[in-house]
N, C-alpha and C positions, 0 to 999 in steps of 0.2 A: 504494500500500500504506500501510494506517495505520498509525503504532506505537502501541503502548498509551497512551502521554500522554497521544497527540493522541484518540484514541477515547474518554479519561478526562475530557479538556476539553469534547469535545462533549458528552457524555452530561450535566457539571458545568450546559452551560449550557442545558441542559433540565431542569434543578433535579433531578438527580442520580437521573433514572427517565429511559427512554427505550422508546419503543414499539420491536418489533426494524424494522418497516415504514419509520418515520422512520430509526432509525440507517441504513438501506439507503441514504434519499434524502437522507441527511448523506454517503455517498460509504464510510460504512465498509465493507470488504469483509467480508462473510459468514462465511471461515475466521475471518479476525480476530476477530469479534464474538465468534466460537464457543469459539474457544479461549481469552478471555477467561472466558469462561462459565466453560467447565470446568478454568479455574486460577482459581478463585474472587476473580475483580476484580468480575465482574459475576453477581448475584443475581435469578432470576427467580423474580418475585413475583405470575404471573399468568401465563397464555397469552400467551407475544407479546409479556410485558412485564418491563422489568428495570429491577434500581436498583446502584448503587453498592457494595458490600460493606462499605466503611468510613463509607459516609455518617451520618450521623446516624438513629438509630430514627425509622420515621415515626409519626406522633402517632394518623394513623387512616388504616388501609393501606385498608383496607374500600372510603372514601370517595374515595380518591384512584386506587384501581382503578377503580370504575366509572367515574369523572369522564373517567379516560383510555382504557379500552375503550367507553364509551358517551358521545361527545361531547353526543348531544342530551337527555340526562338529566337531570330535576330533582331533587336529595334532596326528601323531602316529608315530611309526617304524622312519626312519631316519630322516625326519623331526622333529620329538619331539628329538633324539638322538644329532641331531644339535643343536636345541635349549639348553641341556643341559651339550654341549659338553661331548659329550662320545662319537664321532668318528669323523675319518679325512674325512669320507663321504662328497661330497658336494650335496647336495639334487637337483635331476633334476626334479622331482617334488615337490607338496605337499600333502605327504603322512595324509590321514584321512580317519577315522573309523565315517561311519555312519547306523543308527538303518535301519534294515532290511527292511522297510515299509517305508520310508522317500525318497524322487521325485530325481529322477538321476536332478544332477545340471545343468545348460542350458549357461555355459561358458567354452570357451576354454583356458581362460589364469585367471592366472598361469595353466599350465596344472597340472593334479590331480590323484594321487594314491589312489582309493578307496577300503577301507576295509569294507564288508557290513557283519554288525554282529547283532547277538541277542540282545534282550537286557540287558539281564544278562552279557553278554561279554561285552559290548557297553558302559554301565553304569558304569562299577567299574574301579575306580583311574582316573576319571576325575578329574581337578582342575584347578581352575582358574591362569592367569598369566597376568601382564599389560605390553603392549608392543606400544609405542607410545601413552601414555595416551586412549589404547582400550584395554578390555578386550579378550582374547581367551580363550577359551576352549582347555586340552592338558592332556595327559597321566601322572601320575606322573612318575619320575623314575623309579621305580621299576615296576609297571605297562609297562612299556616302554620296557625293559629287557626282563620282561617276554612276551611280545606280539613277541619280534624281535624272540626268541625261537621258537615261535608258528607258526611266518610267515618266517622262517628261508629259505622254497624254494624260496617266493616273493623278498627277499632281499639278501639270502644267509649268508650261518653260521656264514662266516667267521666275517660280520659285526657284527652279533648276539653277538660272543664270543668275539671282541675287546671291544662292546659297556659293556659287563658285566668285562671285564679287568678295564675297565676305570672309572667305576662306582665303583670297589673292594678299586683302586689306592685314592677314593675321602676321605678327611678325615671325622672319624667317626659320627661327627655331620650331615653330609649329606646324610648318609647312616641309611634304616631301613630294617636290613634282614625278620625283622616277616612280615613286609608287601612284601617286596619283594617274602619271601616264598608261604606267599598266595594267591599272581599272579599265582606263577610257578603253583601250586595245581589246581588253579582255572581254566588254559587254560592245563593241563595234560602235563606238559615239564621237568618234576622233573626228570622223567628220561634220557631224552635227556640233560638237564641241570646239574644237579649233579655232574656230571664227573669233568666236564669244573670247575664250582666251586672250589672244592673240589682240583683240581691242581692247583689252582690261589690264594687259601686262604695260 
């Protein structure tokens, strides 16, 4: 049997969210969890998913839900563009790329922008980010850039071309054109892209 402390610790040392699945195979029993539930120690913030009552506000619940109900998910297009400020976009969804063969998600909130791609597409310029003491998965930059190019009808150019404005404007240390070029190459937007470039440099 758990006591509260101990179900407070473990929940702590899963950075103060805990799926109910995990807390099960952490040994907490079920009553336990529940009647923490509903003497408001622990707050659910999703399906199946809870956090802390007293923990600190989380900065982007959004992001940190899908990261942990959708392991294989990439933030992408203006959600990643958000995250790295390259546009005045406010994201009405949460835009993510997932592998072609991977199970349509089974929640409606945060509502979800899905990009379903190969895996050659899928897999290149992921990279980790910690956001609330939780890990996501998310496009780098320049990966980013070149995706908004590629999905330019789903989002429209215009963000496309402010997002690579704002990325040109960041200073040098934040920027890598050889990666970025081999986005462009890799998703065929070199020519749609180059122009735009090419006037901005």
């Amino acid at each position: 049997m758990n006591t509260t402390d101990q179900v407070i610790e473990i929940v702590k040392c899963h950075g103060g969210i805990i799926r109910y699945r995990d807390a099960l195979e952490e040994g907490i029993a079920s009553k336990t969890f529940y009647a923490m539930r509903d003497q408001g120690i622990l707050v659910r913030i999703s399906r199946g998913l809870y956090r802390l009552a007293d923990a600190p506000p989380l900065g982007n619940p959004d992001l940190i839900t899908v990261a942990m109900r959708l392991p294989k998910a990439v933030v992408c297009l203006i959600s990643a563009l958000d995250y790295y400020d390259l546009t005045e976009q406010i994201p009405h969804f949460v835009y993510i790329a997932l592998p072609q063969d991977a199970e349509m998600p089974r929640f409606n909130h945060p509502p979800l922008q899905i990009s379903w791609l190969s895996y050659k597409y899928y897999q290149a310029g992921i990279q980790e980010s910690m956001i609330d003491d939780q890990s996501i998965r998310i496009y780098s930059p320049e990966k980013t850039i070149a995706d908004c190019f590629k999905f330019r009808n789903k989002i429209g150019l215009d963000v496309a071309i402010d997002g690579l404005k704002k990325y040109l404007d960041q200073p040098n240390k934040d920027k890598d054109f050889h990666a970025l070029m081999e986005y462009v190459q890799l998703n065929r937007v070199d020519k749609i892209m180059m122009p735009y470039l090419e006037s901005l440099l």
